[in-house]
N, C-alpha and C positions, 0 to 999 in steps of 0.2 A: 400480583405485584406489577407497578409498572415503570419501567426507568426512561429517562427522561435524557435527552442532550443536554449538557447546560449555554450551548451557545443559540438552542432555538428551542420552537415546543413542539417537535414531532416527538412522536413515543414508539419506542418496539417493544412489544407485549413480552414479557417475558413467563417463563412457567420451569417449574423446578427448581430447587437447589439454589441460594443467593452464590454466584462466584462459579457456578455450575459452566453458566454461557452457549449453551446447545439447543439447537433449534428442533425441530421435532414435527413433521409433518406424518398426519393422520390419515389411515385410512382403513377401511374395511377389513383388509388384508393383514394391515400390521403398522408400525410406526416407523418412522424413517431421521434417526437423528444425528445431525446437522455441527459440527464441533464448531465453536470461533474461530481458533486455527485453520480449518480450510476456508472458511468462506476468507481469513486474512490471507491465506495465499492465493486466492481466486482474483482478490484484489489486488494485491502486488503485481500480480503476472500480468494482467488487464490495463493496467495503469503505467506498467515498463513496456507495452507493445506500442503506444500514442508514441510517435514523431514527436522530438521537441520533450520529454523529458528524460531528464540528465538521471537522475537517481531519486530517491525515497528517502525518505528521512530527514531528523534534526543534523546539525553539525557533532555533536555529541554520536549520536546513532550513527552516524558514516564515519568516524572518527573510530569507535570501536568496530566497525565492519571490516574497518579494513586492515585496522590488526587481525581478526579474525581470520580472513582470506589471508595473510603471511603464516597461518601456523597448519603443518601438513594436517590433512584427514579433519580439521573442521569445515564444517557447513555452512556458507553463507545462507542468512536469516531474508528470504523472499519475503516474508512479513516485515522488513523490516520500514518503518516510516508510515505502518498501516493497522491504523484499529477499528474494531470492528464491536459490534453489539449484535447479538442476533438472535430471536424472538423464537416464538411458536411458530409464526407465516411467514415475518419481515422479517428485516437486517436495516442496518445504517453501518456507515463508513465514514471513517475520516481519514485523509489521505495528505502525509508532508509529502511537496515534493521541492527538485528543486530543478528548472528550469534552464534549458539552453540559451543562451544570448539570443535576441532575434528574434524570437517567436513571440507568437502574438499570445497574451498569458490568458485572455480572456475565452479566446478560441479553441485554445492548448485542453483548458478548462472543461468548456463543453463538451469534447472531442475523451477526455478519461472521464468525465461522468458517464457516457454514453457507454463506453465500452467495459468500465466496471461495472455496471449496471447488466447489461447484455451477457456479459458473462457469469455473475452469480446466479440471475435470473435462471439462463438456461440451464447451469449445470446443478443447482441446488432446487428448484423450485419454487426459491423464495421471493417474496416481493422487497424490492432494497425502495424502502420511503426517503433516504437522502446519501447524500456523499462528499460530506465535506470537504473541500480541497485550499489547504494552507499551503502558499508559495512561500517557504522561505530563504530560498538562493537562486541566484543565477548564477549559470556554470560562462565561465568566460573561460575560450581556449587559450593557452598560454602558447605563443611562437616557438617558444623556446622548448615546449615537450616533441613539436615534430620536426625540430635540426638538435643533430646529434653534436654535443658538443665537442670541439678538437681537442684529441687527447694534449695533455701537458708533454712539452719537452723537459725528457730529464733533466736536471743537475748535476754538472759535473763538477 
């Protein structure tokens, strides 16, 4: 079976299970398989170390993040803004992110293809055939988050 991106025509071969999503590297020895889930957290990690991006995700996704991060003893989602498909060999990526003012978005670009790439590579074995990257924010620093504002004089 083979799945397809629908925004281009590279393919990552898939084997097992449809919904299964495990990669699976063969050898002599024995087999070696590969969840969706890390190679999405391999990309999260890789894509929040680039200079210049702000965070992961749609508005919706960092919307419930960060309720998430206000309720004790849950876990923010490193996958979060990042999916993945990954094959028998390959992988592909698609990656939201959302962009600090300033930077140059083209360069920003090259700079988390490079190193998401670098790091599934190394740590998975896999070969990653793309990595989509959707800019959809820029983070603009607001003045007002780093002066604290003066307390109110009471009411008497």
């Amino acid at each position: 079976m083979t799945s397809t991106n629908t925004e281009n025509s590279k393919a990552v071969e898939k084997t097992g299970a449809p919904g299964k999503g495990t990669g699976a590297l063969a050898t002599d020895q024995g087999t070696t398989t590969i969840a969706d889930t890390v190679v999405q957290k391999i990309a999260g990690l890789a894509a929040r170390e680039v200079r210049g991006v702000y965070a992961l995700g749609g508005g919706t996704a960092r919307a419930i993040g960060a309720l998430r991060d206000r309720i004790p003893g849950a876990s923010s989602s490193i996958g979060q803004g990042v999916s993945v498909e990954v094959g028998e060999k390959q992988a592909a990526v698609d990656l939201e992110l959302v962009v600090e003012y300033g930077v140059a978005i083209a360069e920003l670009a090259r700079a988390v293809r490079r190193n998401v790439i670098t790091a599934i590579e190394q740590m998975t074995g896999l070969e990653v055939v793309e990595v989509n990257i959707n800019v959809n924010d820029v983070y603009i620093e607001d003045e007002s988050d780093d002066q604290q504002q003066p307390a109110r004089d009471r009411v008497q």
